[in-house]
N, C-alpha and C positions, 0 to 999 in steps of 0.2 A: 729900588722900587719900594715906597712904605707902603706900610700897614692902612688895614679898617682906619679911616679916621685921623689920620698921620694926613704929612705933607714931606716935601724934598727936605723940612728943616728936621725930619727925626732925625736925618743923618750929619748933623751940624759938628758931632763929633769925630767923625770919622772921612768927610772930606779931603781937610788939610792933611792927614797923615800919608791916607793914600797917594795924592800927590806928590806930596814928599818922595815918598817912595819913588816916582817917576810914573806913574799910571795917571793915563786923560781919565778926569773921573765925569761924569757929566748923571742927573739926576732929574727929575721932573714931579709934576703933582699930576696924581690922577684922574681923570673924570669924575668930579663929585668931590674933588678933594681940595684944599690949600685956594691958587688963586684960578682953577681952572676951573672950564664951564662947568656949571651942574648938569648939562643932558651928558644922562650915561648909558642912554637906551635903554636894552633892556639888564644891564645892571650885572652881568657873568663875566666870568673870568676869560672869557673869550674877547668880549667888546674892549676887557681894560685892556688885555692884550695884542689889541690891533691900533690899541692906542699908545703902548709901547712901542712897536714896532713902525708906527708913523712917525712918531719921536725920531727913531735911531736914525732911518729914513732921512728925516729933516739936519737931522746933524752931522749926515754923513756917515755914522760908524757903522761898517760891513761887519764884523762880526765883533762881538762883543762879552765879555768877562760880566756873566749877570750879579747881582746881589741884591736880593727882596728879603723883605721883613713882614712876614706874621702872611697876611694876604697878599703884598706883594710879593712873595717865594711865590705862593699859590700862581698867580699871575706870569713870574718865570717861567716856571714849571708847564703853565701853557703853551709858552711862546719857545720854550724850546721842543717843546713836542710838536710845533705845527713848522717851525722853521729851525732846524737843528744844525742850518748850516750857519745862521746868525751867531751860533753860542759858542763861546770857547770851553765855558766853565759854568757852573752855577754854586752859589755862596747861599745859602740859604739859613735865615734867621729865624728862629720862632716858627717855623712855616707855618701856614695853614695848608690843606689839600691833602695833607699825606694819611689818612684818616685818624690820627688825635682830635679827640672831642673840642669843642670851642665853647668856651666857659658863652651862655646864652645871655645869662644872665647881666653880663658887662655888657656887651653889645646892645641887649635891649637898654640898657641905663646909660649907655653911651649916646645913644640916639635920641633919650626923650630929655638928655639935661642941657638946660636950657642957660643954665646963669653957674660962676663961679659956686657958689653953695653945693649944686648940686655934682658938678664936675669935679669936686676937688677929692671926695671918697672913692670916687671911679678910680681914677689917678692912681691912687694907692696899690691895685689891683697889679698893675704895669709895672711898679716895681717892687722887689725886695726890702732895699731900705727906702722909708718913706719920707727920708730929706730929700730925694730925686723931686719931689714933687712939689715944685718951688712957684710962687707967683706968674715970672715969666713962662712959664710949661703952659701952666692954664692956660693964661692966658692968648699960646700959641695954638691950642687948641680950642679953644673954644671959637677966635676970632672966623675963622672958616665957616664954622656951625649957623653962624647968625648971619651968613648971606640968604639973601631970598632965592627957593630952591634947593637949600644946601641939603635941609633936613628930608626932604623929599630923592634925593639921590642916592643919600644913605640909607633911607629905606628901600630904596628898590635894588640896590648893592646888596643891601643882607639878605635880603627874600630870595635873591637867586641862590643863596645858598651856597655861593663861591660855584656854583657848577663851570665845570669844563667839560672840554671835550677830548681827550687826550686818544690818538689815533689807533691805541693797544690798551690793554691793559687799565691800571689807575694813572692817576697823578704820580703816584709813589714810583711807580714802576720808571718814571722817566728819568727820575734822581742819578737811575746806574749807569742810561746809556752815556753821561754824559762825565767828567772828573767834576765831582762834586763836596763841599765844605758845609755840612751841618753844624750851627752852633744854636744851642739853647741854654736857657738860664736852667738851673736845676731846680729853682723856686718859683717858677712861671704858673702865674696862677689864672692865665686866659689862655693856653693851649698847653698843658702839659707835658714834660717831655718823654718819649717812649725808654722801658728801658734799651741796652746800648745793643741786646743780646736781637731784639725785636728789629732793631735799624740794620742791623750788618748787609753789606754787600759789596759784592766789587766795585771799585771806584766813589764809593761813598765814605766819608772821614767824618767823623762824630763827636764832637766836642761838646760837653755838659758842664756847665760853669756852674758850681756848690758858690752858695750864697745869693745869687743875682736872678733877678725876673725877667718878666716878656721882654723889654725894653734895654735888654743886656747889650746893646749894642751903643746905648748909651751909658750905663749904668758899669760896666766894665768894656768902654770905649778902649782903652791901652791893647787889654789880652785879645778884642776881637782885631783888631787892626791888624795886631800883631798875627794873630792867626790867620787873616787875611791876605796879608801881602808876603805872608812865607809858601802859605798855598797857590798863588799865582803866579810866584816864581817858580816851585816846583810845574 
């Protein structure tokens, strides 16, 4: 599940491997997102998550091995909290939800750029090294932005603030009940990552990648894979 602003292609690197591996991987874009509608109601972490879980629904998988990036963890994190029998695991990248701050200031610049010029120094933000941030990227990114309604679903997306409704506790709290794989870039500069000492918990594994950004799951595609398909074998 991506991120703010993402589509099913952030994960264009890590598709093929998992397969590989032997796992049905299957992925969608979310309300407001890539090539699917703009109505996103009221724009919470609740609504994307019944639109996940109509997804699964549609595709037939009973329960399912999550993996969300930045806002889609956040979105996981919902949807295992409201249906815990769906989830095997949760992968969580970059999350949002778990209370680290959200850099405001990209979001708002994400939202009001409009043309290549202005999308290409956002960009930068996402990753570490900034040859990630190559023509075709923008380009994947911005194509979305400029349907009629796009920019209006991303604004009513961010306003909710990611709220959920989680049935205890926070968002955070749901990470333990379930075996769960945290990986974050250590130079993520639109949600920082906590130290290791502040995440500990049962059933939570915490992986911080020195050198790489939000976007780590493109940007060192090999080692999250790898950390991926070892954690879901165990």
């Amino acid at each position: 599940v991506h991120g703010f602003g993402g589509s099913l292609e952030s994960w264009q690197e890590n598709y093929a491997a998992l397969a590989a591996a032997g796992w049905t991987v299957a992925a969608l874009d979310l309300p407001g997102h890539g090539e699917s509608s703009t109505d996103v109601g009221s724009g919470s972490l609740d609504g994307l998550a019944t639109a996940v879980l109509g997804y699964l629904d549609a595709m037939g998988l009973v329960r399912a091995h999550l993996v969300g990036h930045s806002m889609g963890a956040a979105v996981c994190l919902v949807l295992a909290d409201r249906v815990p029998q769906r989830v095997r695991s949760l992968t969580l990248i970059g999350p949002a939800g778990i209370g680290q701050k959200i850099n405001a200031d990209f979001i708002r610049g994400f939202m009001a750029a409009s043309s290549r010029e202005q999308l290409e120094p956002l960009l930068g933000l996402l990753f570490a090294d900034p040859a990630f941030v190559t023509p075709p990227l923008i380009e994947q990114l911005l194509r979305p932005k400029q349907r009629a309604g796009a920019a209006e679903a991303l604004a009513r997306i961010a306003g909710s603030r990611y709220s959920g409704t989680p049935s205890g506790g926070s968002l955070r709290d749901v990470a333990g009940r379930l075996p769960t794989l945290v990986i974050w870039g250590a130079e993520d500069a639109v949600i920082p990552p906590p130290p290791a000492t502040e995440f500990a918990a049962p059933g939570v594994e915490l992986h911080v990648l020195s050198g790489r950004g939000h976007m780590v799951q493109i940007e060192a595609a090999t080692e999250v894979n790898r950390l991926i398909e070892e954690f879901l074998e165990r």
